[in-house]
C-alpha positions as CSV (number, residue, x, y, z in Angstrom):
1,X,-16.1,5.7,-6.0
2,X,-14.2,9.2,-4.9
3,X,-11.4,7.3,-3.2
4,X,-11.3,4.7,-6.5
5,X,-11.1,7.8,-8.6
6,X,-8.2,9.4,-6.6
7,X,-6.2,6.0,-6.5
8,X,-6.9,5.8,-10.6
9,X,-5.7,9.3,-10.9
10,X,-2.3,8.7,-8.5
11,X,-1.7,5.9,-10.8
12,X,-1.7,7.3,-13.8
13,X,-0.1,10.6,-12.5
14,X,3.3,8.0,-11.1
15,X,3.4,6.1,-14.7
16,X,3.1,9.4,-16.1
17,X,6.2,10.6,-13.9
18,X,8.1,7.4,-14.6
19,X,7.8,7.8,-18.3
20,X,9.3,11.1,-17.8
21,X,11.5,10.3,-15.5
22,X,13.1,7.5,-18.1
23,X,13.4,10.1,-20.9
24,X,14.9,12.9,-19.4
25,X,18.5,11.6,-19.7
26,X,17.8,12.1,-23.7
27,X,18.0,15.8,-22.8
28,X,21.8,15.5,-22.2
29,X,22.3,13.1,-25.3
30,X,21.7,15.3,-28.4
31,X,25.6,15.3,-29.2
32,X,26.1,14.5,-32.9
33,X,22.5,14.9,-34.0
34,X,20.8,17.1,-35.3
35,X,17.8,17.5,-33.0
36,X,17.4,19.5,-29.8
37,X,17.1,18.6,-26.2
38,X,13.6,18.6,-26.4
39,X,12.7,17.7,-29.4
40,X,15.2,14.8,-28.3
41,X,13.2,14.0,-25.4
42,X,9.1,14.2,-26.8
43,X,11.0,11.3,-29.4
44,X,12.2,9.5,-26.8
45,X,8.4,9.2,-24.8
46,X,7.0,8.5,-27.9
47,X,9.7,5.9,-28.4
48,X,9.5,4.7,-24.8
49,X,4.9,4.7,-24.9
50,X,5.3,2.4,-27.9
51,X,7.1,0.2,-26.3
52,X,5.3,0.0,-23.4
53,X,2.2,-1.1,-26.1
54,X,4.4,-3.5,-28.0
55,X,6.3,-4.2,-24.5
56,X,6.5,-8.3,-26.4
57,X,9.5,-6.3,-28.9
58,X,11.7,-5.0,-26.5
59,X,14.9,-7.5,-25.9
60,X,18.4,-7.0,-24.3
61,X,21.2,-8.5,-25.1
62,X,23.2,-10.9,-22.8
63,X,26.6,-12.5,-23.2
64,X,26.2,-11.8,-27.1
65,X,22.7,-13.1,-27.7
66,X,19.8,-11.1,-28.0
67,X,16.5,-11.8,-25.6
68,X,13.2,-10.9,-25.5
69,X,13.1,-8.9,-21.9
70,X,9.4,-10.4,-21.1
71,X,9.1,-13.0,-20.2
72,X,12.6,-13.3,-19.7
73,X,12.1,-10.5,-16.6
74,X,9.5,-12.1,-14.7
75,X,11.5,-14.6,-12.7
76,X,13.9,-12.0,-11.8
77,X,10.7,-9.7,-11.0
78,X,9.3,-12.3,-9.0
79,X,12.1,-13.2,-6.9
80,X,13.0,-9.8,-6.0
81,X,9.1,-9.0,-5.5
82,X,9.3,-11.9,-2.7
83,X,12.1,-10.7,-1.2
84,X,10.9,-6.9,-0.5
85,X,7.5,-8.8,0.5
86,X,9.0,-11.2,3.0
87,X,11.0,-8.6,3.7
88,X,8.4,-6.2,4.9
89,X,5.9,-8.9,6.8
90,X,9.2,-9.8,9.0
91,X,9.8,-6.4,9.7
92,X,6.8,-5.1,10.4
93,X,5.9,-8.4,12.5
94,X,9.5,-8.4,14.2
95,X,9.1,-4.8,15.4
96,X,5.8,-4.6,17.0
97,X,6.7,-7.7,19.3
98,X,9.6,-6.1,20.5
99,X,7.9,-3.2,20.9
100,X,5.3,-5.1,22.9
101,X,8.3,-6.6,24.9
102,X,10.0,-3.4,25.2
103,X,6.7,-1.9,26.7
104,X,7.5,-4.3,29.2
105,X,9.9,-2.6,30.9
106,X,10.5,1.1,32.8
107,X,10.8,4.1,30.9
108,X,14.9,4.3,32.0
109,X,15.7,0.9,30.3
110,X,13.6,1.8,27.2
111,X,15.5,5.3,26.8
112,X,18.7,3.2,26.9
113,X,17.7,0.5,24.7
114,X,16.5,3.6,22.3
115,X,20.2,4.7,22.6
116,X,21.5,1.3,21.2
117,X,18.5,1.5,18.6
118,X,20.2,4.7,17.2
119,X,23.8,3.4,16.8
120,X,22.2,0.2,15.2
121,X,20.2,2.6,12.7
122,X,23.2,4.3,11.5
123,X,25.1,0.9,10.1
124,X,25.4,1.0,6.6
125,X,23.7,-1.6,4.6
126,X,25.8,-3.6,2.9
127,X,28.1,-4.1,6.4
128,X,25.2,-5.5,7.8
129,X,24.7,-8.1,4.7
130,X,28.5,-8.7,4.8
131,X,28.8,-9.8,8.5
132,X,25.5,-11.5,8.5
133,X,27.0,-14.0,5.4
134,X,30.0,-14.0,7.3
135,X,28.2,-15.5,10.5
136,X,26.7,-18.1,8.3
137,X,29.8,-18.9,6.8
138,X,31.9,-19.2,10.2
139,X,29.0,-21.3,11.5
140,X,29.1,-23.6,8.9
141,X,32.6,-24.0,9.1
142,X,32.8,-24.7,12.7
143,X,29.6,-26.9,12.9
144,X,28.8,-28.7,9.3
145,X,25.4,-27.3,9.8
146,X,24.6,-24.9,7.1
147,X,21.6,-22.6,8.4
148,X,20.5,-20.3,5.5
149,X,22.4,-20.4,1.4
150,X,24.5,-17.1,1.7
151,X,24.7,-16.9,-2.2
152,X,22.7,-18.4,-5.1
153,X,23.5,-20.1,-7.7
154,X,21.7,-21.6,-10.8
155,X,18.3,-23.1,-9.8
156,X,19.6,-22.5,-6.3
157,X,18.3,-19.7,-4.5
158,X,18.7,-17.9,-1.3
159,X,15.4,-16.3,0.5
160,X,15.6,-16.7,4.3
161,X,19.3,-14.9,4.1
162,X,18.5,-12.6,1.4
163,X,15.0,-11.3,3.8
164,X,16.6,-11.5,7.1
165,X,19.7,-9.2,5.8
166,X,16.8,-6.8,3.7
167,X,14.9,-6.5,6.7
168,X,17.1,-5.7,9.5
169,X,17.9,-2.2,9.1
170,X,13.8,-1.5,8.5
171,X,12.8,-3.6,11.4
172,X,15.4,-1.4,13.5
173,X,14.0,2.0,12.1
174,X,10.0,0.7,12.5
175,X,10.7,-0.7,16.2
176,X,11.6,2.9,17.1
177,X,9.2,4.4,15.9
178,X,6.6,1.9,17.2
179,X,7.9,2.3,20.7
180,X,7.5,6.4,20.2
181,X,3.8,5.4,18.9
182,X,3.0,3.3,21.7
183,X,4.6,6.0,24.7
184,X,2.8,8.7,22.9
185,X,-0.7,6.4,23.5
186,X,0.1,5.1,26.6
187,X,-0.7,8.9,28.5
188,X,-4.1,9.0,26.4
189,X,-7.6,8.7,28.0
190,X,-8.4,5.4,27.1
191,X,-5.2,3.8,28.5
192,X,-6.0,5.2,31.9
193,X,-9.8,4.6,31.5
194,X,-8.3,0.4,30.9
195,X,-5.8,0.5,33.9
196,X,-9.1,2.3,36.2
197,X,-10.6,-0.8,34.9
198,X,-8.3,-3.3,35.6
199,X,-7.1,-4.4,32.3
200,X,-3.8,-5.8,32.2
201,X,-0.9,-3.7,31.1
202,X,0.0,-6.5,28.2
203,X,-3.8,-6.9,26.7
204,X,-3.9,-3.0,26.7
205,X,-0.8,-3.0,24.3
206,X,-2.0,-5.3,22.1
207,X,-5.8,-4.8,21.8
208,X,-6.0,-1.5,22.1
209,X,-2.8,0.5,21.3
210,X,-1.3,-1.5,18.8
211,X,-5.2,-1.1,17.5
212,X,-4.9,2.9,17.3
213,X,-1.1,3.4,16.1
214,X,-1.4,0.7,12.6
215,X,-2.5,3.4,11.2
216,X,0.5,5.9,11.9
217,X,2.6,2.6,11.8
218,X,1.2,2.3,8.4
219,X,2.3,5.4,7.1
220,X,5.6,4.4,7.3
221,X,4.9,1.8,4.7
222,X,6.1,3.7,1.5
223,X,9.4,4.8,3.4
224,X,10.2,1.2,4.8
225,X,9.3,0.3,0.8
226,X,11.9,3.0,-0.8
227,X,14.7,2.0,2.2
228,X,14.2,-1.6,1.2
229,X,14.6,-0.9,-2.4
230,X,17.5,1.1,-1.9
231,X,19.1,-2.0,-0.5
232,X,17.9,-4.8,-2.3
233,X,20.7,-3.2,-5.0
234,X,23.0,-4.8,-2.2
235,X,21.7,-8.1,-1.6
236,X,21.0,-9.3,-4.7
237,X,24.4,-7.7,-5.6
238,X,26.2,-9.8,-2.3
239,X,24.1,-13.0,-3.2
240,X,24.8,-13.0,-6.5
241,X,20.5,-12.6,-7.7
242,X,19.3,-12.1,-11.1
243,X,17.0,-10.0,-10.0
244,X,15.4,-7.2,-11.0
245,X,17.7,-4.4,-9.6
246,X,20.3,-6.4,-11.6
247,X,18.2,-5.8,-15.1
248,X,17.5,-2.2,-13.7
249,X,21.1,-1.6,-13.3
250,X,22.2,-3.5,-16.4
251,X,20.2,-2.5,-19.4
252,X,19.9,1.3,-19.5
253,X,18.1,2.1,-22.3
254,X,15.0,4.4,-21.4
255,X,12.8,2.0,-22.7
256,X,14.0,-0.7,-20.9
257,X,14.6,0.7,-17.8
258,X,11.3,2.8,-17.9
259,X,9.5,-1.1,-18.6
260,X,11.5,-2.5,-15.5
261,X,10.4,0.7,-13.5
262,X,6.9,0.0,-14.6
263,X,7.2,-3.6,-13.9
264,X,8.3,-2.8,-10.1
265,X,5.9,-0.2,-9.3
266,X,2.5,-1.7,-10.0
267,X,2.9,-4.3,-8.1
268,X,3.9,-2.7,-4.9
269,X,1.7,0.2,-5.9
270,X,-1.7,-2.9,-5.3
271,X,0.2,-4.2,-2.6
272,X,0.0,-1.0,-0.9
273,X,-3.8,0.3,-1.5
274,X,-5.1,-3.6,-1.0
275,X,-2.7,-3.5,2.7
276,X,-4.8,0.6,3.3
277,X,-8.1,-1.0,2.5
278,X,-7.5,-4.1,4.8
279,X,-6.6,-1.5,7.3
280,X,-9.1,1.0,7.2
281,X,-11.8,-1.8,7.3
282,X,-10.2,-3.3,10.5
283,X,-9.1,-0.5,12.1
284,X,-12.7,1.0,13.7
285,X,-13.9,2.1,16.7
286,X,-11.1,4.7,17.4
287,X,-10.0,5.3,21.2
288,X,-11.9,2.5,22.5
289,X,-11.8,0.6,25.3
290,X,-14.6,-2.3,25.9
């Protein structure tokens, strides 16, 4: 019950800050009225709480005709929502196997493939998503073979492209600090206790290290969740996706934009406790080595 309490209260504490955080620009639009900044800004939360009640009233207007934003939203929501998800199960999945590869080899070839990591890291964004279209396009020019849509259009879509190009740069970041995770555990007690024993270096890694670093792995979550979003602007700009960025980005109206807010963040806000509990009930047993 405490730990249901305290994710209650950090729910209501980031709608709280999102409602604010969608009115404060009313504090720098009081020219021409005759109201102050902040009696400008408690009007526009009220404004902004009543439409989050009567959320069925709100509507934006698009090439000159006038739409109600829900349920007009939730495609967009959804495809952007699978996206960041599919997203995030490659990366994650993607990184510890090369981790688990890397581990593989001696400590001189994993400081210079660490190197490369960095220099990789560094690439901006929307480069990546660029040359990765650019591949596909090149391929499909050469060969007639088109591997992944580069760019959707009408009932269309693009995922594996869209995923591959929003997971990259994460992957990148999580496999090096995965591989800093695993070093760190592989001069601990139980590691040595398993190699006394005979355990092969391989079933080590994956039983019992990968076991004892998800959890610091998964602390990573909420960055990899911010970087991703951050860059899902750029691919659904590139691929041409109505997505929810593009509403976001579109329609700036605090209570619109504090309703799309809303509409993103619950979602990956139950994503992430529902990913902690799996976790913390499969994680147990500590430094263990059977």
């Amino acid at each position: 019950m405490k730990k249901l309490g305290g994710m209650i209260g950090q729910f209501i504490a980031a709608c709280i800050g999102i409602v604010i955080f969608g009115a404060i620009p009313s504090l720098f639009f009081t020219v021409g009225t005759e109201e102050g900044p902040l009696a400008m800004f408690f009007k526009t939360v009220k404004s902004i709480l009543y439409s989050l009640v009567h959320y069925d009233e709100l509507t934006i207007m698009m090439r000159g005709t006038e739409y109600k934003l829900y349920p007009l939203i939730l495609e967009g929501a959804l495809y952007s929502l699978t996206l960041i998800l599919g997203a995030l199960i490659l990366a994650y999945i993607t990184s510890i196997l090369l981790t688990i590869g890397t581990m593989q080899f001696p400590k001189w070839l994993r400081e210079k493939i660490n190197f490369f990591i960095l220099f990789l890291e560094s690439l901006p964004d929307i480069l990546v998503v660029l040359v990765l279209q650019l591949v596909i396009v090149v391929l499909y020019k050469k060969t007639d073979i088109l591997l992944m849509k580069v760019v959707t259009v009408g009932d269309s879509q693009a995922f594996l492209l869209p995923i591959i190009c929003l997971a990259l740069l994460p992957t990148i970041q999580l496999y090096r600090i995965t591989v800093h995770l695993f070093e760190e555990e592989l001069f601990k007690d139980y590691v040595l206790l398993g190699r006394a024993k005979g355990l092969h270096h391989t079933f080590l890694l994956v039983v019992h290290v990968f076991r004892n670093t998800a959890i610091s792995l998964f602390f990573n979550l909420k960055n990899t969740i911010w970087f991703m979003l951050s860059t899902l602007v750029v691919v659904e700009l590139l691929f041409g996706i109505f997505g929810i960025t593009y509403y976001l980005t579109t329609y700036m109206a605090p209570e619109v934009f504090t309703f799309i807010l809303l509409f993103l963040f619950v979602p990956i806000f139950i994503f992430y406790h529902i990913v902690k509990m799996v976790i913390e009930r499969t994680i147990k047993g500590g430094e263990t080595v059977a």
